[in-house]
C-alpha atoms as a printed R data frame, in Angstrom:
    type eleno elety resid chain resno       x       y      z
1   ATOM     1    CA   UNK     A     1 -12.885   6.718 34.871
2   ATOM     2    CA   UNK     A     2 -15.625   8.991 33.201
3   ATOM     3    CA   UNK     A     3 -14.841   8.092 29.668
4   ATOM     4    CA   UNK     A     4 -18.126   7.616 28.251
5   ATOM     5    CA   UNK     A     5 -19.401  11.014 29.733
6   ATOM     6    CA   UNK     A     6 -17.024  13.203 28.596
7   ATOM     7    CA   UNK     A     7 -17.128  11.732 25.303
8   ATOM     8    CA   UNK     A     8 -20.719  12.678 25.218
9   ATOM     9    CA   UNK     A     9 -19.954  16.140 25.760
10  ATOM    10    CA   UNK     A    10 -17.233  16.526 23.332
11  ATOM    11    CA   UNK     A    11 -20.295  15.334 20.929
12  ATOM    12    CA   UNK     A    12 -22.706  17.463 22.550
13  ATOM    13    CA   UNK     A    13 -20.192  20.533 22.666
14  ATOM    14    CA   UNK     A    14 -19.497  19.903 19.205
15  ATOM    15    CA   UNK     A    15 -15.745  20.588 19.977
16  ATOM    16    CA   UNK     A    16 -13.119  18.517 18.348
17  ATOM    17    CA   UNK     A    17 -10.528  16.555 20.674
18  ATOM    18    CA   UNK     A    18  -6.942  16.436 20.230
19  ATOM    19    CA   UNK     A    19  -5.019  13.852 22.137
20  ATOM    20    CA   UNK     A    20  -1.915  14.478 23.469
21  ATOM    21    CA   UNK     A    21  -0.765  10.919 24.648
22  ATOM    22    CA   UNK     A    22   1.594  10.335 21.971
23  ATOM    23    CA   UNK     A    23   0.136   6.590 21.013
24  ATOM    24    CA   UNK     A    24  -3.612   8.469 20.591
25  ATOM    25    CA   UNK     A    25  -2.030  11.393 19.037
26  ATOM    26    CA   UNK     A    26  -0.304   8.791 16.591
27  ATOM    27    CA   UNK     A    27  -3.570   7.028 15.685
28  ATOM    28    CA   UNK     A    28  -5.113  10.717 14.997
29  ATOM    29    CA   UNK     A    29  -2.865  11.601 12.580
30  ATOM    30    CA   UNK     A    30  -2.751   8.312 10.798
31  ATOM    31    CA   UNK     A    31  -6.661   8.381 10.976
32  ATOM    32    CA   UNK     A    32  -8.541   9.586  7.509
33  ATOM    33    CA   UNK     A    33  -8.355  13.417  6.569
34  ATOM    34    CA   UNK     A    34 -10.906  15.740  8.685
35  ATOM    35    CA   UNK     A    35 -11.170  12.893 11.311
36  ATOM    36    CA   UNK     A    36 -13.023  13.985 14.210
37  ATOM    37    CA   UNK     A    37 -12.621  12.211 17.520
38  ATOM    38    CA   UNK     A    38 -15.282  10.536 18.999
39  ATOM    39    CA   UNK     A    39 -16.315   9.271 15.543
40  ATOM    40    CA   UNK     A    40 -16.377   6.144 13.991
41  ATOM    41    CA   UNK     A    41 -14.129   5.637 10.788
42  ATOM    42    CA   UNK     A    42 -15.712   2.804  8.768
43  ATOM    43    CA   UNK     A    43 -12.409   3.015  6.600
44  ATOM    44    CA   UNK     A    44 -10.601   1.840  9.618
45  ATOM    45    CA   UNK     A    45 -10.434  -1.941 10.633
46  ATOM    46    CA   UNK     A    46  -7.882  -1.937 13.396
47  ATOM    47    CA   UNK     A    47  -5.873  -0.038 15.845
48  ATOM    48    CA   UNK     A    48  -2.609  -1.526 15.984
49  ATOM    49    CA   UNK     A    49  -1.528   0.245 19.508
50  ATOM    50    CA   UNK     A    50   2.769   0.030 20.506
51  ATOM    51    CA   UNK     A    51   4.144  -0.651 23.446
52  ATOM    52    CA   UNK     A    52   7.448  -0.828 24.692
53  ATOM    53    CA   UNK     A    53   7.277  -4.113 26.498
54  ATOM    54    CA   UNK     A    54   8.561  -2.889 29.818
55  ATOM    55    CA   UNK     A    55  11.943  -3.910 31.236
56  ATOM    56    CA   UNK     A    56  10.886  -7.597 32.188
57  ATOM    57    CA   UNK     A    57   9.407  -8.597 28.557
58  ATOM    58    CA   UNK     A    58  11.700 -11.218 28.342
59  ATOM    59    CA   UNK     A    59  12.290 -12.197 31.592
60  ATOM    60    CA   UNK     A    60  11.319 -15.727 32.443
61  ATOM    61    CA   UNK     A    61   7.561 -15.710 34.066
62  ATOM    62    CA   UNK     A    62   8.723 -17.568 36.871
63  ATOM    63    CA   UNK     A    63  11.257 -15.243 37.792
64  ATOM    64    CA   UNK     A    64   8.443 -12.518 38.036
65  ATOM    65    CA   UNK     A    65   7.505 -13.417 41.458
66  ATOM    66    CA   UNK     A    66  11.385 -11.927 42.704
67  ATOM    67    CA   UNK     A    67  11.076  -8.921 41.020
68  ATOM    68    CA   UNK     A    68  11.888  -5.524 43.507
69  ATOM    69    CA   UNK     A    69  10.482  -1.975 43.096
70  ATOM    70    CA   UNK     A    70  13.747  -0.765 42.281
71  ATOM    71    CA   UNK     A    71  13.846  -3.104 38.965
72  ATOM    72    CA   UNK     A    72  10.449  -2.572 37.913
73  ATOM    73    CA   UNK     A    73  10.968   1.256 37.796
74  ATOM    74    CA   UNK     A    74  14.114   0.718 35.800
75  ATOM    75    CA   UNK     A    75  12.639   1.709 32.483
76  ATOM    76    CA   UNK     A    76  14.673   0.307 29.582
77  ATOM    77    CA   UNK     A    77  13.626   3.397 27.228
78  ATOM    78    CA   UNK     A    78  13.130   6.380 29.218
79  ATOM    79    CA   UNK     A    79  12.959   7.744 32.725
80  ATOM    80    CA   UNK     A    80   9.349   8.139 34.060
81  ATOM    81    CA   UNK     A    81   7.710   8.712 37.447
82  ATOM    82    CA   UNK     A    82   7.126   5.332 39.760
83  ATOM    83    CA   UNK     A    83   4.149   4.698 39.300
84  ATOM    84    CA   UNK     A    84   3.674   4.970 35.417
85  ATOM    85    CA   UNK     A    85   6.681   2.923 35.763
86  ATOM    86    CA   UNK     A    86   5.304  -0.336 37.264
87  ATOM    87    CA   UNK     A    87   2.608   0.306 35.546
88  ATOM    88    CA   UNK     A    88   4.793   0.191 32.013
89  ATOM    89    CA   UNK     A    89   6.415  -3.156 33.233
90  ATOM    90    CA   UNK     A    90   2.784  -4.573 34.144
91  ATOM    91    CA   UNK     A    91   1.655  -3.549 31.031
92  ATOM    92    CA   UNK     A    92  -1.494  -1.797 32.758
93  ATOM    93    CA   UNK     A    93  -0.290   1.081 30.787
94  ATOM    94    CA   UNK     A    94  -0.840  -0.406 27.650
95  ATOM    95    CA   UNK     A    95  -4.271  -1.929 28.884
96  ATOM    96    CA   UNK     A    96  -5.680   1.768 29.791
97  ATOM    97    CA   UNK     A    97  -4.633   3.164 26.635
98  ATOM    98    CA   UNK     A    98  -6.417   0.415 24.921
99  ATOM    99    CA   UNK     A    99  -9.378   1.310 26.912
100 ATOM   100    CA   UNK     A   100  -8.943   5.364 26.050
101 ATOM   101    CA   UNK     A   101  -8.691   4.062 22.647
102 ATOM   102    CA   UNK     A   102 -11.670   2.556 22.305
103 ATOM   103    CA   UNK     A   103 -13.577   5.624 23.298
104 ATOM   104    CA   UNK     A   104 -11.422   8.335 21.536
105 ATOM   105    CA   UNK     A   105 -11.901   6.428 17.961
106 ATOM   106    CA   UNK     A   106 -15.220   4.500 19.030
107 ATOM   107    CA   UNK     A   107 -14.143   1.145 18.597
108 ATOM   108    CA   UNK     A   108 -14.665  -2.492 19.968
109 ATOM   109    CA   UNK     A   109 -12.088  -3.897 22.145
110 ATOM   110    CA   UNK     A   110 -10.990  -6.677 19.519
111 ATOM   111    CA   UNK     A   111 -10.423  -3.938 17.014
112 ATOM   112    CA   UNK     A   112  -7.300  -2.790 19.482
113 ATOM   113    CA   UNK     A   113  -4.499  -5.155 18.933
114 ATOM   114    CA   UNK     A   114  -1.220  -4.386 21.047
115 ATOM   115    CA   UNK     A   115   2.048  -4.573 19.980
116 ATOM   116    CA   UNK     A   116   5.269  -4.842 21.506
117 ATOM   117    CA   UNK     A   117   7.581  -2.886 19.288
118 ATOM   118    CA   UNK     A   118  10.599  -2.197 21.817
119 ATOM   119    CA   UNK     A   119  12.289   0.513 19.510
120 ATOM   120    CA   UNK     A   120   9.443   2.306 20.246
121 ATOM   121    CA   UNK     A   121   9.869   4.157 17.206
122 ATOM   122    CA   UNK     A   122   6.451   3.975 15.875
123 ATOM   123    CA   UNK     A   123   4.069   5.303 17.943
124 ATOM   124    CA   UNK     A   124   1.218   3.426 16.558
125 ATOM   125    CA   UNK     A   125  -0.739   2.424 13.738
126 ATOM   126    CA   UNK     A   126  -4.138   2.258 12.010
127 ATOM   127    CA   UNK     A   127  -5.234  -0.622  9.562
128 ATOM   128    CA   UNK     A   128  -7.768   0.083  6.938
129 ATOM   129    CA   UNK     A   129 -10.292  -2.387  5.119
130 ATOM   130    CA   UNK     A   130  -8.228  -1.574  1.906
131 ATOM   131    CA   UNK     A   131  -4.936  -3.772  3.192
132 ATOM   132    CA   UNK     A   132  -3.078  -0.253  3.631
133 ATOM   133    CA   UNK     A   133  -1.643   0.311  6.950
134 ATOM   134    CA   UNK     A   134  -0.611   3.689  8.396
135 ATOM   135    CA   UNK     A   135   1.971   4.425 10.717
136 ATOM   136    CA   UNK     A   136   3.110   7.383 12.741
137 ATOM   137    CA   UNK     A   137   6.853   7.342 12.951
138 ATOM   138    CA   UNK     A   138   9.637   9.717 15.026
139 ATOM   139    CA   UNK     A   139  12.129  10.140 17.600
140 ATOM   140    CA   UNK     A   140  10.311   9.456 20.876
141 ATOM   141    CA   UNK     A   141   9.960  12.936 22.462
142 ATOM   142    CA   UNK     A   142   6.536  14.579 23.712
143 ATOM   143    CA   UNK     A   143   7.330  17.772 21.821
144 ATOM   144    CA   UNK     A   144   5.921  15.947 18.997
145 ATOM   145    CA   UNK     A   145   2.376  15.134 19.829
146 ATOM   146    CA   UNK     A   146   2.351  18.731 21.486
147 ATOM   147    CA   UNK     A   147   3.321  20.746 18.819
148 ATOM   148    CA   UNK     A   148   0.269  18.688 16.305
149 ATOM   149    CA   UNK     A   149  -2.058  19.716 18.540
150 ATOM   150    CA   UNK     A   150  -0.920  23.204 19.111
151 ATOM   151    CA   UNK     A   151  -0.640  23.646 15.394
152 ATOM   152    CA   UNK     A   152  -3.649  21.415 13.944
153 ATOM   153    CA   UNK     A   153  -4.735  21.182 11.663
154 ATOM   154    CA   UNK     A   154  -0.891  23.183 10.084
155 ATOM   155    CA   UNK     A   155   2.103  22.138 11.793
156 ATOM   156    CA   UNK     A   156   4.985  23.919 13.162
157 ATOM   157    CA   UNK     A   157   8.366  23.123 14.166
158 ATOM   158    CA   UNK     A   158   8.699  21.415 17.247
159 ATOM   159    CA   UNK     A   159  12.726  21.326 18.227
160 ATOM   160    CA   UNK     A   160  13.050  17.595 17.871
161 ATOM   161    CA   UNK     A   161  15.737  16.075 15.916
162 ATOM   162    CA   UNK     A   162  14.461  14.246 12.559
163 ATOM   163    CA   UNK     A   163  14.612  10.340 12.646
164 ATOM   164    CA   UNK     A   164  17.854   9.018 11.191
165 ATOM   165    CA   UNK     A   165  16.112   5.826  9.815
166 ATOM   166    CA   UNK     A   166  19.495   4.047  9.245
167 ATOM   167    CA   UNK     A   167  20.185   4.326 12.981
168 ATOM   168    CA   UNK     A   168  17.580   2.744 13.464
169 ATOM   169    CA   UNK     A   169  18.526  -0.897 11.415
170 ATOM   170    CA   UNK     A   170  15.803  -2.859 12.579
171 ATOM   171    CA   UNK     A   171  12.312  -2.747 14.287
172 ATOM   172    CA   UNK     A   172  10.902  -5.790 16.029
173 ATOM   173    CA   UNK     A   173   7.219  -6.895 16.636
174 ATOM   174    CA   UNK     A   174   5.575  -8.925 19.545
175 ATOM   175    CA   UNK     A   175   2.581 -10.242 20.367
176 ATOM   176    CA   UNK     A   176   1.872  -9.787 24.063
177 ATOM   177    CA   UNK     A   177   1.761 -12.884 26.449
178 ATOM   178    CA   UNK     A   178  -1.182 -12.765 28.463
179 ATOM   179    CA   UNK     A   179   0.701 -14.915 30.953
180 ATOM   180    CA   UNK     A   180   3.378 -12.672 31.365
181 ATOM   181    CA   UNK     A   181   1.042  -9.225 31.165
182 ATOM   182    CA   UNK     A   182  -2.489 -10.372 32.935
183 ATOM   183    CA   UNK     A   183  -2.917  -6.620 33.579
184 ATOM   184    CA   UNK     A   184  -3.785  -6.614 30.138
185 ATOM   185    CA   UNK     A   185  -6.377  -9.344 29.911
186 ATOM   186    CA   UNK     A   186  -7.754  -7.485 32.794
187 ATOM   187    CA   UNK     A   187  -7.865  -4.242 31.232
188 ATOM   188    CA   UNK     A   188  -9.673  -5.748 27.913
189 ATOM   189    CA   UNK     A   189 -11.767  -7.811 30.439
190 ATOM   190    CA   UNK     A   190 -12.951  -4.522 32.187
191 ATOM   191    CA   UNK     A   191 -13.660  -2.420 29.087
192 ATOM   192    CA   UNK     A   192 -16.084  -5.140 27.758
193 ATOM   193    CA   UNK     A   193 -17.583  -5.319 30.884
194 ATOM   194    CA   UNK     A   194 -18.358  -1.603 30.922
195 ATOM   195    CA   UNK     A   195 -20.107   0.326 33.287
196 ATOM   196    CA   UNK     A   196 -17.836   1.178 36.043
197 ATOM   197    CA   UNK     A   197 -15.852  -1.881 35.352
198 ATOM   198    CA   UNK     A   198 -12.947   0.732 34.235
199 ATOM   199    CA   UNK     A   199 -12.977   2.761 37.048
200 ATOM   200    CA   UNK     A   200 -13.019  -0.086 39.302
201 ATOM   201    CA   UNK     A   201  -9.816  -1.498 37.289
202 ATOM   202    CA   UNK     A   202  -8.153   1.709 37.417
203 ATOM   203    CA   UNK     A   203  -8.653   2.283 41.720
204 ATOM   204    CA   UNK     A   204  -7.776  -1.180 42.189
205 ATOM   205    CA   UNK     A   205  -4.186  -0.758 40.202
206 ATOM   206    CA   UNK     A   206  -3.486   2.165 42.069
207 ATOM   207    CA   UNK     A   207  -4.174   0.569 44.909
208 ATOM   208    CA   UNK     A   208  -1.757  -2.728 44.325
209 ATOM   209    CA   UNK     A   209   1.160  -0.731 42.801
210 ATOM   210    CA   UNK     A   210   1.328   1.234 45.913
211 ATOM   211    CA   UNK     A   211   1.363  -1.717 47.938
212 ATOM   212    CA   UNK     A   212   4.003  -2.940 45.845
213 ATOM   213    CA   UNK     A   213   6.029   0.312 46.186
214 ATOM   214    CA   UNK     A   214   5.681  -0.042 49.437
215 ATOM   215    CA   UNK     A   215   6.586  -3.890 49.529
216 ATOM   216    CA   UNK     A   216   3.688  -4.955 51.055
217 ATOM   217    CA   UNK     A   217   3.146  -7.232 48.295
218 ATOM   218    CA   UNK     A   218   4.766  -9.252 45.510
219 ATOM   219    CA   UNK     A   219   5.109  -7.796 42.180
220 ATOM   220    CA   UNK     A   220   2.776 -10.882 40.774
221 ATOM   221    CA   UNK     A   221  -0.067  -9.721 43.272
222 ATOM   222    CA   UNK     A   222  -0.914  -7.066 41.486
223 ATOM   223    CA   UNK     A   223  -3.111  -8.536 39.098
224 ATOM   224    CA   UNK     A   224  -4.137 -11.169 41.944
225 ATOM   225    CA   UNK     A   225  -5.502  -8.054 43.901
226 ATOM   226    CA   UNK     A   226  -7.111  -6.184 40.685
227 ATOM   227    CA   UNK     A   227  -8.627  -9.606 39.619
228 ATOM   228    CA   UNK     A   228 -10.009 -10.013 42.987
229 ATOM   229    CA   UNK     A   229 -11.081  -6.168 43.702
230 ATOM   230    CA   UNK     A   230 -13.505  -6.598 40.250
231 ATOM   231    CA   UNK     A   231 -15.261  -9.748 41.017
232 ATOM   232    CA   UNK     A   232 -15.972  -8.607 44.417
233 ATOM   233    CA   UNK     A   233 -17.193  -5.364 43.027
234 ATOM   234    CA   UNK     A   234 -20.222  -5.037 41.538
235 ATOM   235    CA   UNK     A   235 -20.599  -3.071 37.963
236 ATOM   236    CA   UNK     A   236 -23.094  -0.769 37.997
237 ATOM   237    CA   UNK     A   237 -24.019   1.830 34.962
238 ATOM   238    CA   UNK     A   238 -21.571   5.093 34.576
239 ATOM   239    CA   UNK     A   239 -24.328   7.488 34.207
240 ATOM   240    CA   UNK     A   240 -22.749  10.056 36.527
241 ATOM   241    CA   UNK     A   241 -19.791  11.200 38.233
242 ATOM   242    CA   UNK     A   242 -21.341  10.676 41.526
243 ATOM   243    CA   UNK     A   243 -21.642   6.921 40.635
244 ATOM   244    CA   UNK     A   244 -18.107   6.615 39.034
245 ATOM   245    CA   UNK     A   245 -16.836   8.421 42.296
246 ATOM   246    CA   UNK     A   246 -18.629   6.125 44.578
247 ATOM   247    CA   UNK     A   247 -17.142   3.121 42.821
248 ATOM   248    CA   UNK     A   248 -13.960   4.198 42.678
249 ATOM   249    CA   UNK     A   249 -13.631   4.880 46.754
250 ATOM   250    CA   UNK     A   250 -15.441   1.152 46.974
251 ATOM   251    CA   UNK     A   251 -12.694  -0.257 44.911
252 ATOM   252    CA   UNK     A   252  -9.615   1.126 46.812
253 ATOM   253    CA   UNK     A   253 -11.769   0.111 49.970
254 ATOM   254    CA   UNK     A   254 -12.016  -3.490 48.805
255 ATOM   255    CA   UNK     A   255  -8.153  -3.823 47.504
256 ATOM   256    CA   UNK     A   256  -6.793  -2.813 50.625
257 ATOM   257    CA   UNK     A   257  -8.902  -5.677 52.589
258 ATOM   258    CA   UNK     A   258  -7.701  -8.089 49.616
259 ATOM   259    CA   UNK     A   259  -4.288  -6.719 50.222
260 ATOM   260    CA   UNK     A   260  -4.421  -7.263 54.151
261 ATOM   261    CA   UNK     A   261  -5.684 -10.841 53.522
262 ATOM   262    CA   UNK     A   262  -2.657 -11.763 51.301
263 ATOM   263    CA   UNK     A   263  -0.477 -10.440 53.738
264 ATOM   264    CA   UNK     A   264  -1.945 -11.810 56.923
């Protein structure tokens, strides 16, 4: 919601930011030596951010419309809470990484490119100008990106079992459909935006994956009713919380009349 302010005072503190979210804590590592957050690296070209896919990544499009809170919280990786859950098989999860991204490593939005690796071994990956790309690669467990930033800049053990490579065989590589994962255009469509555009995104999801929850509405309204709640909002600059708060209520005001409307 406030990313651009507290990025300004991690530069202003002078303090150094670890992330902990194991796809940013992925790019950090695989970011030049003595990286500091916050900081553009003008060796770096791309962030190439994973993501699982969900459980409905290849479920036909048209059969999105059916889909029931109990199969869109049915993880096909690992168990999470339900929320984070819908928000996985949406791919809104992957679209407010993106959008962390951008402001942990200072890049544009079309230097994030998602991929859909469902292995979900590596955790993500940074492309430099030189051709070389770098990739941060383990057995999924949050241990991981804890202990590196416990530890950092040394490292320590951790109590997660190495990665047996061979078990692994194969890892696959997807480009996201947009058709499929709006939540995502929306997401990239908010960060360019700016302003409160974000926060407004991120109150209106909320807001829809309740509903949904709650089956008040369809699994496909979701993006209907984020899509909605940010051209009825207006974006105004983030220059303080009290804005970004006042947004924020604003949006959830305005998705729950859009939500009421679909449902009559």
């Amino acid at each position: 919601m406030s990313g651009d302010i507290f990025m300004q005072a991690i530069a202003e503190s002078g303090a150094q930011l670890l992330p902990i979210d194991s796809e940013h804590n992925a790019i950090f590592q695989c970011m030049p030596a003595a990286y500091e957050t916050g900081v553009s690296a003008k060796t770096a070209r791309r962030i190439l951010l994973t993501a699982s896919g969900g459980p409905f990544r290849q479920t036909p499009v048209a059969d999105l419309v059916t889909v029931t809170p109990e199969q869109a919280v049915a993880h096909p990786n690992w168990d999470m809470g339900k929320k984070i859950s819908v928000d996985s098989a949406t791919m809104m999860n992957k679209g407010l990484e993106m959008i962390e991204a951008c402001l942990l490593f200072n890049m544009q939005p079309e230097q994030i490119q998602v991929v859909i690796h469902p292995q979900s071994v590596i955790h993500s990956m940074v492309d430099y100008i030189d051709g070389t790309v770098l990739a941060q690669m383990g057995n999924p467990d949050m241990r991981v990106p804890i202990a590196h930033a416990l530890a950092w800049p040394e490292r320590f053990e951790s109590g997660v079992e190495p990665l047996n490579i061979f078990t692994v065989r194969q890892m696959d590589f997807e480009e996201p459909n947009l058709e499929r994962f709006p939540c995502l255009r929306l997401a990239y469509q908010a960060i360019e935006t700016g302003g409160t555009m974000p926060a407004v995104l991120n109150a209106a999801n909320e807001i829809a994956v309740d509903a949904f929850l709650n089956r008040r509405v369809r699994f496909t309204d979701i993006p209907v009713i984020i899509e909605r709640c940010m051209e009825a909002v207006e974006v105004r600059a983030a220059d303080s919380l009290e804005i970004i708060l006042d947004q924020d209520k604003l949006a959830r005001i305005v998705s729950n009349r859009i939500i009421d409307q679909l449902t009559g």
